[in-house]
C-alpha positions in Angstrom: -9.9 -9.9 -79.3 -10.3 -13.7 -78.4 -10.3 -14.7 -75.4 -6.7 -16.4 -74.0 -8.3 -20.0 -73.9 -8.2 -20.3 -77.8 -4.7 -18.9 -78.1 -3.8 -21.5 -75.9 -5.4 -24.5 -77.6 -4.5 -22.7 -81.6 0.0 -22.0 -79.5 -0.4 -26.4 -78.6 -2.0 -27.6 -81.8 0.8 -25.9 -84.3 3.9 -26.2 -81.8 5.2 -28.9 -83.8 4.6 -27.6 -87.3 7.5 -26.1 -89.4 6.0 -23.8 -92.2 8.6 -22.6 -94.6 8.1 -18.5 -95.9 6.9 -18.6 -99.6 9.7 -15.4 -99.5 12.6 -18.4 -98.2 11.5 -20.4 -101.7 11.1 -17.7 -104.1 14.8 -16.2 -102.7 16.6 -19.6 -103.6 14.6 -20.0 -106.9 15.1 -16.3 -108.0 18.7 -16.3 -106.7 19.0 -19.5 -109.2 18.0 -17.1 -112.0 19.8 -14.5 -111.7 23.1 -15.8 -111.6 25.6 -14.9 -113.9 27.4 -17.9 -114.8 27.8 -18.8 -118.7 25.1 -21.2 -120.1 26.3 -24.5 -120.3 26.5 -26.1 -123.7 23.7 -28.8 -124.3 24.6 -32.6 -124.4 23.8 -34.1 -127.5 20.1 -35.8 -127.0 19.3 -33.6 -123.9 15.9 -32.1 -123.9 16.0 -28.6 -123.4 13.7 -27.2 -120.6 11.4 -24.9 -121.5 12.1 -21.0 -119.8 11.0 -20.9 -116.2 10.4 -25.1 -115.9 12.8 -25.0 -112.9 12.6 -21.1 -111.4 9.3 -18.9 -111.3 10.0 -15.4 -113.1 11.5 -12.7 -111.1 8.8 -10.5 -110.0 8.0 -7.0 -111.7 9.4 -4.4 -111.1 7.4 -1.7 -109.4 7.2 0.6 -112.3 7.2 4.0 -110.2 10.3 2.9 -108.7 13.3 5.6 -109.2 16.8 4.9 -107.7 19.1 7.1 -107.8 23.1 7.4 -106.3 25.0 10.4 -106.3 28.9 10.4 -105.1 29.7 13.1 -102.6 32.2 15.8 -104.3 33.8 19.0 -102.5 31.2 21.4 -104.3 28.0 18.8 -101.5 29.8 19.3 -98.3 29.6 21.7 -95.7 32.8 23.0 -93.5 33.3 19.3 -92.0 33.4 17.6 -95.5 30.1 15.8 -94.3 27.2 16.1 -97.0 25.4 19.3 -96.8 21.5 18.0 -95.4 20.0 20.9 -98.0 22.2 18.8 -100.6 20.3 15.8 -99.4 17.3 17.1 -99.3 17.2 18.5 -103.0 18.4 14.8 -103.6 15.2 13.1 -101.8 12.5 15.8 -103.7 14.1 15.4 -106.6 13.9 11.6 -106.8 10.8 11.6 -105.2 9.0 13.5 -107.4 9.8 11.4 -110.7 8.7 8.6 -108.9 5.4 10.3 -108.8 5.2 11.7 -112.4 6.1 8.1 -113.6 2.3 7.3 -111.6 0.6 10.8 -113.2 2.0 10.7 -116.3 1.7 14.6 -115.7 3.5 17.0 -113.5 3.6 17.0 -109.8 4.4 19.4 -107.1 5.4 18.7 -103.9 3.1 19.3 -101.2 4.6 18.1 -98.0 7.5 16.0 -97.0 6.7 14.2 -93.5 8.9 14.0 -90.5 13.0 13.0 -91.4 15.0 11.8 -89.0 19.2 11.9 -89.9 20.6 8.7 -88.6 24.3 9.0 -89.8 26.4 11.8 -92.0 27.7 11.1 -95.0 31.2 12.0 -95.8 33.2 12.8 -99.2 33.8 10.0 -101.3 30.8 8.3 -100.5 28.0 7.5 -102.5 24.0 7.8 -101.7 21.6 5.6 -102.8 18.3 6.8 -102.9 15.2 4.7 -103.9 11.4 6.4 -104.4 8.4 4.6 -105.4 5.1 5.8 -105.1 3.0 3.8 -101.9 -0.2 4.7 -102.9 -2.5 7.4 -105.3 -5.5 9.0 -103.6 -7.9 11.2 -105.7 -5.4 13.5 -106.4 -2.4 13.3 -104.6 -0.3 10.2 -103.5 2.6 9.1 -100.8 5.9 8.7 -102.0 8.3 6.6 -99.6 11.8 7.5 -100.1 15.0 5.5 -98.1 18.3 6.6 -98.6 21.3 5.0 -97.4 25.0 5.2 -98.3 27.7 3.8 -98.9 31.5 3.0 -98.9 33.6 2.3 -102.1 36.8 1.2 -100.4 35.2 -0.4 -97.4 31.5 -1.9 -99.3 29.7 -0.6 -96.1 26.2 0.3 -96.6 24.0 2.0 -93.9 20.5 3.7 -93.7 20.6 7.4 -93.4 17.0 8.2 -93.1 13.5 7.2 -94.4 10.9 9.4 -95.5 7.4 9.9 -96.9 6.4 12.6 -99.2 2.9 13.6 -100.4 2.7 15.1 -104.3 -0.3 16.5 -106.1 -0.4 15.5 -110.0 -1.1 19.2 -111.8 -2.8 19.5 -115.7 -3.0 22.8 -117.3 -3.3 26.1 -116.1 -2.6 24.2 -112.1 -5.4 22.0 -112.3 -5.7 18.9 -110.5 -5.2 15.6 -111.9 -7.5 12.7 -110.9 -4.9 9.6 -110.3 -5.1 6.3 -111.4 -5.4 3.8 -108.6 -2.2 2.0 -108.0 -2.0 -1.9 -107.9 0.4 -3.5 -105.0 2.1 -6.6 -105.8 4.7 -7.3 -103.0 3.6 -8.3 -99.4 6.2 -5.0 -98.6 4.4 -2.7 -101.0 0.8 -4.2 -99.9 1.3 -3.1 -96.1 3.3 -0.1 -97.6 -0.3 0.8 -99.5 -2.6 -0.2 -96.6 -0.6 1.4 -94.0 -0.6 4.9 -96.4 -4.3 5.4 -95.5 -3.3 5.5 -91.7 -0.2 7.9 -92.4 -3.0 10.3 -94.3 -5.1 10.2 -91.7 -2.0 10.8 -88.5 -0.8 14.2 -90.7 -4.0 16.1 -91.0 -4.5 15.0 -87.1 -1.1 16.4 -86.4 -1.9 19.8 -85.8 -5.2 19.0 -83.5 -2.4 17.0 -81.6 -0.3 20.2 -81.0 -3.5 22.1 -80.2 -4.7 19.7 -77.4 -1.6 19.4 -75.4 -1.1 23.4 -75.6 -4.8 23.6 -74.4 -4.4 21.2 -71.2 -1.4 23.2 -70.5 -1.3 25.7 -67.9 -0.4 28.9 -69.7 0.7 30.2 -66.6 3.5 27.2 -66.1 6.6 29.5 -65.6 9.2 28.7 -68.4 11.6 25.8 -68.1 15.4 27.2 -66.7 18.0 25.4 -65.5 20.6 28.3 -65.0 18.6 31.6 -66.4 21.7 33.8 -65.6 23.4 32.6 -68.9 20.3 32.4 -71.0 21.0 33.6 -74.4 18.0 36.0 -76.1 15.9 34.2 -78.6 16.6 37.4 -80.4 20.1 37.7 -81.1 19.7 33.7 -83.1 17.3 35.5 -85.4 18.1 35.3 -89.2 16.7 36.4 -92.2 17.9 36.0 -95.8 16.5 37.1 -99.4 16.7 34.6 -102.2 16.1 35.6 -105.9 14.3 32.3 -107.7 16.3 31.7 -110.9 15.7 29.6 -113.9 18.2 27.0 -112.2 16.1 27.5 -109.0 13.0 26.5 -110.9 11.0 22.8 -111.9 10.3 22.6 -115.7 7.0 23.8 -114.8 8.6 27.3 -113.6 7.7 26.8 -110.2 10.8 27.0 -107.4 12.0 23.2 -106.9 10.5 22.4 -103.8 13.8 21.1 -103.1 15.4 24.4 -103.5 13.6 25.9 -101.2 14.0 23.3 -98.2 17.7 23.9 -98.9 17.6 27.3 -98.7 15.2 26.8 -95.1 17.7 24.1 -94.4 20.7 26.8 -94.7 18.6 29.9 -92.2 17.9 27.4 -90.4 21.3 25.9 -89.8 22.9 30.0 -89.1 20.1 30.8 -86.0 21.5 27.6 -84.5 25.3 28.0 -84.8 24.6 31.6 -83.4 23.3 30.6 -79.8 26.2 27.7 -79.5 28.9 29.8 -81.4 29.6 26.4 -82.7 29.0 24.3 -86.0 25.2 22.0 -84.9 24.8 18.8 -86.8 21.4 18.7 -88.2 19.1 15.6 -86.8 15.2 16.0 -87.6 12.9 17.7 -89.3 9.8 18.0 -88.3 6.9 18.1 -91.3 7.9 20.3 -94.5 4.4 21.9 -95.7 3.8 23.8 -98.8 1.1 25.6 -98.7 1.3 27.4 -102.8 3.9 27.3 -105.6 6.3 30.2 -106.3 7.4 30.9 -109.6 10.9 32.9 -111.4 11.4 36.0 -110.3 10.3 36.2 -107.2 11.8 37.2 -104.3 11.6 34.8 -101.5 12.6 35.8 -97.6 13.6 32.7 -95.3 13.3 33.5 -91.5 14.7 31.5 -88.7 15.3 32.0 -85.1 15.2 29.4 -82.0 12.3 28.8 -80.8 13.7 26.8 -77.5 16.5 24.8 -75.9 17.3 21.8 -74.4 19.7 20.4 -72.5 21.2 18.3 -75.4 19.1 19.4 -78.3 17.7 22.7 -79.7 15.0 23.5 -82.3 14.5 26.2 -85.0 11.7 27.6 -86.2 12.2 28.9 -89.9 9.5 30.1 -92.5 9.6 31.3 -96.5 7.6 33.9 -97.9 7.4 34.3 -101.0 6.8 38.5 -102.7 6.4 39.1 -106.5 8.4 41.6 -108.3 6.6 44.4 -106.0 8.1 43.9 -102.8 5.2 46.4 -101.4 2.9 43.5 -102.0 1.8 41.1 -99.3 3.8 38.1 -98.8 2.9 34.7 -99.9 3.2 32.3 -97.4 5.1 29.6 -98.9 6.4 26.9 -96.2 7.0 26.5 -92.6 9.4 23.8 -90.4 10.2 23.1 -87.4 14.3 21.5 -87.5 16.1 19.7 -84.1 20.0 20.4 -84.2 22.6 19.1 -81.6 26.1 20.1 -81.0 28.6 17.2 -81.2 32.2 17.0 -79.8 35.2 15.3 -80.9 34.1 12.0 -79.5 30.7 12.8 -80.9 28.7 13.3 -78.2 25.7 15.7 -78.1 27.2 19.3 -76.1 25.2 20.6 -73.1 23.4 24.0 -74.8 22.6 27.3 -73.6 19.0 28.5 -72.3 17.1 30.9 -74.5 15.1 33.7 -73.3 12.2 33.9 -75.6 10.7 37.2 -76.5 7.4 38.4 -74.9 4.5 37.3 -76.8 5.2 35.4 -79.6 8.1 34.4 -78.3 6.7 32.5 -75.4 4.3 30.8 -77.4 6.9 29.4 -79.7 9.2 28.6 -76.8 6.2 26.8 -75.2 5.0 25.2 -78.6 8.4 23.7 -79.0 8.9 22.1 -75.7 5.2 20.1 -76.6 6.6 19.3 -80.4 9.4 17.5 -78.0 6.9 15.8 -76.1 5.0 14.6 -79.5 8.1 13.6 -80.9 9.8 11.6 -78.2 6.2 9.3 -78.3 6.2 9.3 -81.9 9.6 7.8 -82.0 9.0 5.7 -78.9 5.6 4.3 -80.7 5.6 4.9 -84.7 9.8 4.5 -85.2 10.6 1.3 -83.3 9.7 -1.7 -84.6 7.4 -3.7 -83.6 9.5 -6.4 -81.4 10.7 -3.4 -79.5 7.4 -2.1 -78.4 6.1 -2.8 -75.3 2.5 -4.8 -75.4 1.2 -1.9 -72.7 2.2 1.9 -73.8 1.3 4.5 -71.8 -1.5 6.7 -73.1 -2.1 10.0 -72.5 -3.0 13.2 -75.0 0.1 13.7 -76.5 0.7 10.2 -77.8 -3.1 9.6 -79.0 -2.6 10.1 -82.1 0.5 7.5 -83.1 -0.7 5.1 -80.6 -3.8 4.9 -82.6 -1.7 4.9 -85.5 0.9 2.1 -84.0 -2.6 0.3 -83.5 -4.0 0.2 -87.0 -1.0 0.1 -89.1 0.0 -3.2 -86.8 -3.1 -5.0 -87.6 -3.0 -4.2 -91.6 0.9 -5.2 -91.4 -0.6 -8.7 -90.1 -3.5 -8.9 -92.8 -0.9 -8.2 -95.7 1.0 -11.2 -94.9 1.6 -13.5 -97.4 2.6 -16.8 -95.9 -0.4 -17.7 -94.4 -1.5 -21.8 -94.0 -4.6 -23.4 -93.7 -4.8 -25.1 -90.5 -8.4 -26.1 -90.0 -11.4 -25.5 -91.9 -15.0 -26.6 -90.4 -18.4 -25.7 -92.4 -17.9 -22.1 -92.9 -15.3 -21.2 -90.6 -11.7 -21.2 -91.9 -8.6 -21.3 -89.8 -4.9 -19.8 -90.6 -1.6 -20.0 -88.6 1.5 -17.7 -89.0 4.6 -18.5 -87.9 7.3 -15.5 -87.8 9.9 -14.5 -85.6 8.9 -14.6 -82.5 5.1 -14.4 -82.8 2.6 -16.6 -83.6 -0.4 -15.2 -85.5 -3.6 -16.9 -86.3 -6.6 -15.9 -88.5 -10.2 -16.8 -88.4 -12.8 -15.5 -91.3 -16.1 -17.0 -92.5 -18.9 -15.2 -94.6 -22.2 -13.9 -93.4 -25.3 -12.4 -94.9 -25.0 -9.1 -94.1 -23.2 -5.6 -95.1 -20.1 -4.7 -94.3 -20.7 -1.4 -92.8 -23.7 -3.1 -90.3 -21.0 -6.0 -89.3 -18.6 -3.1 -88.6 -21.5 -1.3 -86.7 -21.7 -4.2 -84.8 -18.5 -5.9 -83.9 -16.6 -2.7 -83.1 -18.7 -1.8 -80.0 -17.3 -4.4 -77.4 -19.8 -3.7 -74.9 -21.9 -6.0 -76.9 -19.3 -8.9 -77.0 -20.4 -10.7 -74.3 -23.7 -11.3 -76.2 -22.1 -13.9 -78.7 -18.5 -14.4 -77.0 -19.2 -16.7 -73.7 -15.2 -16.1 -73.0 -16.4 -12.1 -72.5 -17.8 -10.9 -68.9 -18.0 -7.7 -69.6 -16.6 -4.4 -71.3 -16.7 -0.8 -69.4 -16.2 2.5 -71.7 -13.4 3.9 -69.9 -12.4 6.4 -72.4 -14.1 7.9 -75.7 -10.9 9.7 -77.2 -12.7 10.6 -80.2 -15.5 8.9 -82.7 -12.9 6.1 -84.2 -11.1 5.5 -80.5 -12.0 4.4 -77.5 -10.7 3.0 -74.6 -12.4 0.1 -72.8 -11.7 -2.0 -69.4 -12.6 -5.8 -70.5 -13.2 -8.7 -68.0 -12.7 -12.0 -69.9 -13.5 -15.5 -68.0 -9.9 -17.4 -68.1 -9.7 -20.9 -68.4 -12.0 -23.5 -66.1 -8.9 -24.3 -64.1 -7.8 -20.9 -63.6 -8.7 -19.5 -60.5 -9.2 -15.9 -61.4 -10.6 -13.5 -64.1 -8.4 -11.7 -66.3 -8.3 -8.0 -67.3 -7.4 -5.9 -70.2 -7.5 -1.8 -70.7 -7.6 -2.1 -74.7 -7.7 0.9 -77.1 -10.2 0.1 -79.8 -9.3 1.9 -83.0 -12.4 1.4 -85.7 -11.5 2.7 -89.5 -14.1 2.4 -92.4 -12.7 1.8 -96.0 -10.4 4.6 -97.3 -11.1 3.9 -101.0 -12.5 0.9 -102.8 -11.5 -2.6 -102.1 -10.3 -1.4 -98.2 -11.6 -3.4 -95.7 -13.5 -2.0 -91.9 -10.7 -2.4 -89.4 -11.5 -2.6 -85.5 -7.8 -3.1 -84.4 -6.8 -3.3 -80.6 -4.1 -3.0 -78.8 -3.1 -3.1 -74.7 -2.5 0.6 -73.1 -1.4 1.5 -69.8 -3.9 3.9 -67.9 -3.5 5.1 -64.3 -7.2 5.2 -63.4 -7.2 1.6 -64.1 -3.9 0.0 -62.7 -3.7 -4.1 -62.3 -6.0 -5.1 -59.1 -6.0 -8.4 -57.1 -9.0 -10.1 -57.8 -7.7 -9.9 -61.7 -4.8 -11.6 -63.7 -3.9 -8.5 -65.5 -3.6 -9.7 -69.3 -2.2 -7.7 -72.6 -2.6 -7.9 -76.0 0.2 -6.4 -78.6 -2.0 -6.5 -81.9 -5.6 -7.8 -82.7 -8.5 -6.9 -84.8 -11.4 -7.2 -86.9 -11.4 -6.9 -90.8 -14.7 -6.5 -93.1 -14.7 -6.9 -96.7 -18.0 -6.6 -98.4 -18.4 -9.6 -101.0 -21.5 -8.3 -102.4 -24.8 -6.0 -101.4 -25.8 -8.5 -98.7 -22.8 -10.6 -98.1 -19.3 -9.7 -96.1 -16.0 -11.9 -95.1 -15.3 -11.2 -91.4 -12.0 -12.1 -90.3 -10.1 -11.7 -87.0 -6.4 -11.9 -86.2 -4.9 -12.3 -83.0 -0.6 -12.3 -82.8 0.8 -13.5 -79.2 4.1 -14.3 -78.4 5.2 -17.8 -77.8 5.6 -16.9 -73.8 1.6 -18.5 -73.8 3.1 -21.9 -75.0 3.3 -22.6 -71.5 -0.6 -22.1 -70.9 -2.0 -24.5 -73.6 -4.1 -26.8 -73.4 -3.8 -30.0 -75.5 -7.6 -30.6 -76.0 -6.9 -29.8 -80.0 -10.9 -30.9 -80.6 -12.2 -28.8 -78.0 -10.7 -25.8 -79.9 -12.0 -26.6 -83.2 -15.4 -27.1 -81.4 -15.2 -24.1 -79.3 -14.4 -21.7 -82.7 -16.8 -23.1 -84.5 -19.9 -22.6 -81.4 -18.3 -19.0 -81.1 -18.6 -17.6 -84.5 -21.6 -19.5 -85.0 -22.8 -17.6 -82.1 -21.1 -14.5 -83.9 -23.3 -15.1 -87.2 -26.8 -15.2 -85.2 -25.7 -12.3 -83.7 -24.8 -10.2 -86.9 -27.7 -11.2 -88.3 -30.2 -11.4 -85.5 -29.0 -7.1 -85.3 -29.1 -6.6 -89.1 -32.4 -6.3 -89.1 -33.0 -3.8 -86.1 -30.3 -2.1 -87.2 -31.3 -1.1 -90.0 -34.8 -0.2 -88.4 -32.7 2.4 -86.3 -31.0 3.9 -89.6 -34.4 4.1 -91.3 -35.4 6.0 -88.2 -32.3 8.1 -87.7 
């Protein structure tokens, strides 16, 4: 993070630029293109142009892409003529996974489907649109992102139903895995969709640590939430199980069950618990991570168990499993999936109904019951950090343990949003160090890179502890550890030196996040962000500052050589702070990176003295 005395200077010196989005220019020229109007006949003695004189060609189509729309019949609804969600869902798999056999070029299986949330229903008569395309290929398995939205014949309306992420594994003979090819981005939305993929990876195999944590720093002997126990309904009487037999129609054509199937069969268990504690018909609304966990095949015999886990006042949530037995029922069950599903009840103006409590069973019971009121908890911050976007965040967001995770998330993904912008200008360049501006909405982003002698992974070393800031950055008084949340986060109190005529210091309480390279061609990422702690609230002899996204990237150029950049985005509301000395900027960046460079390598060496050691 710069300090708030560039800003300033960068905000004054491109306040009266206009810089037009390459996307504004390739819309009109592309829209030019692809109009359907009849070629007019040539003059006699016109010179014909040659193809794509006048209009660049329309860019390629992502070749994983799949769309697919389906028109709601009679046989898809449920009792209120409203698409069935297992419908949907068998939709959404199905698409999802020839999306990702287009990338394979060999069979896939699905092996989770992340977190859905149901924005609207969709009635008979509609139609749902549904487009998958795969985000990015790991070694073996890759993200899908599917949206789906529908829409109306008779009135043209379109409107997003949900968005989702899937992860498939590629499968070769005999279940063998597949290594993938790596998969090329060409759009600015498909490169932050690829970038961002990494961080998505990374938040679901952290997800059930999160769970663990806030269940741990729970009292176990907190007495169960009630608001009226004298009409709690037993967890009990909402249990349900059912036994499906897998068909050949039930089946992929690799004669495994259609992971599709099956969350439509978990979807319809799951759906029965809940209308029996509200003796009413619940209107499905999230789902929390679909994980399979092995393949069943025809002819077995799979059992689907739901019951609810806990209540709240507006909202209720299911627990329902599948476990899978072979043609010997006396043989231990296979556990194929588990979910976790949110229902409300609606009424006629379509308002969510106040619920009945549940009394959980002993045991088990109060786990589950306990478990799901701190799923709520994760899922109310993952929607207030993760789903919003990004205008609507607050700059400071409260941190605590249950929120860790998608803050640090929020954090990263932010910064490699900013770094796979497109429409970036050149605004200054001085000896090595190059300067970009980034107008958008309502922030104003700037970038800063040069190259220095030194590996990536040392620079990264280096620049992501900012306890050593002060010994390059001047505008840096000093950085406490307030927090180490794990080896890639921490939390850090920083004292920056505002601006000569300024009167006071400033403050920050800044989560670091630090991420080294996923695969090749990744850069290191030391992103930051402002957070909201109570141990450190604003204090007098401070100006309390924030920061909403900032960062570090590293890209090695060679063995000894890396491009360090740093991105700062503000919002114009420091317009009124800047200064106008435009040549006292460029000299100032320049004397600080400068300073950054004899740093880096001034610590190359002993670092790598201390490695040697280690």
């Amino acid at each position: 993070m710069l300090s708030f005395f560039w800003l300033r200077c960068l905000l004054k010196m491109v306040k009266g630029n206009i810089v037009v989005p390459e996307e504004i220019l390739n819309f009109c020229c592309n829209g030019l293109q692809g109009s359907t109007s009849p070629p007019r006949s040539q003059e006699p003695g016109e010179r014909e142009e040659a193809p794509g004189a006048m209009a660049s060609p329309l860019p390629a189509r992502n070749p994983t892409e799949v769309q697919m729309s389906q028109l709601v019949l009679p046989c898809h609804t449920n009792h209120r003529n409203e698409l069935s969600t297992g419908q949907l869902l068998k939709w959404i798999d199905t698409a999802a996974c020839l999306s990702a056999e287009r990338h394979a070029g060999c069979p896939c299986v699905t092996a989770s489907m992340d977190d859905i949330y149901f924005e609207h229903t969709i009635s008979v008569g509609q139609v749902v649109n549904i487009k998958a395309k795969v985000n990015r290929a790991f070694n073996s398995s890759m993200e899908v992102g599917i949206q789906v939205s529908y829409e109306d014949l008779c009135s043209g309306k379109h409107c997003s139903i949900c968005k989702a992420y899937a992860t498939f594994v590629a499968q070769g003979p005999s279940g063998s895995k597949v290594r993938l090819k790596p998969l090329t981005p060409q759009t600015e939305e498909e490169k932050i969709e690829y970038s961002i993929a990494a961080e998505r990876r990374r938040m679901r195999l952290a997800h059930k640590d999160t769970l663990k944590d806030l269940l741990t720093r729970s009292r176990p002997d907190t007495e169960l939430e009630t608001r009226d126990g004298s009409g709690a309904v037993p967890a009990e009487k909402t249990r349900v199980e059912s036994v499906e037999l897998v068909l050949p129609p039930h089946a992929n054509h690799q004669g495994n069950t259609f992971g599709g199937q099956i969350m439509a069969w978990m979807e319809n268990v799951a759906t029965i618990a809940a209308s029996r504690l509200c003796h009413a018909h619940p209107t499905l609304r999230a789902i929390e991570m679909f994980h399979f966990r092995g393949p069943s095949q025809v002819g077995d015999r799979l059992v689907l168990k739901a019951i609810v886990n806990n209540a709240f006042k507006n909202s209720m949530e299911v627990g329902v499993s599948a476990e899978a037995y072979g043609r010997e029922m006396s043989v231990s069950p296979r556990h194929i999936n588990s979910a976790f599903m949110t229902f409300e009840v609606l009424d006629q103006e379509g308002r969510p109904r106040v619920l009945p409590m549940v009394a959980p069973e002993p045991g088990d019971g109060e786990r589950r019951y306990r478990e799901a009121s701190a799923r709520k908890k994760i899922r109310l911050d993952r929607k207030y950090v993760v789903s919003c976007k990004q205008t609507e965040v607050p700059l400071s967001v409260p941190w605590d343990q249950s929120n860790k995770v998608y803050l640090s998330y929020n954090n990263v993904s932010a910064l490699k949003t900013l770094v796979a912008k497109t429409n970036w200008a050149l605004a200054r360049e001085k000896e090595k160090v190059r300067m970009y501006t980034l107008e958008e909405d309502k922030f104003l982003s700037f970038r800063i890179e040069m190259s220095v002698c030194i590996m990536a992974s040392q620079a990264f070393s280096l620049l992501s502890n900012l306890r050593r800031r002060h010994e390059w950055d001047s505008h840096y008084a000093s950085a406490e550890l307030v927090q180490k949340v794990d080896d890639d986060d921490m939390i850090y109190h920083v004292v920056s030196r505002m601006h000569r005529q300024e009167s006071k210091l400033q403050d920050f309480v800044i989560l670091a996040s630090r991420r080294k390279p996923c695969s090749k061609g990744d850069p290191y990422v030391v992103a930051f962000r402002s957070v909201t702690l109570p141990t450190h609230p604003p204090r007098a002899e401070y100006t309390r500052g924030e920061t909403l996204c900032s960062g570090f990237c590293i890209w090695p150029e060679s063995e000894e050589m890396s491009k360090v950049a740093y991105y700062n985005q503000a919002m114009p509301g420091y317009l009124n702070y800047v200064t106008t000395n435009v040549a006292g900027l460029s000299s100032d960046i320049c004397a600080t990176f400068e300073a950054c460079e004899k740093f880096l390598l001034k610590n190359k060496e002993d670092l790598i003295s201390r490695l040697r050691d280690f």
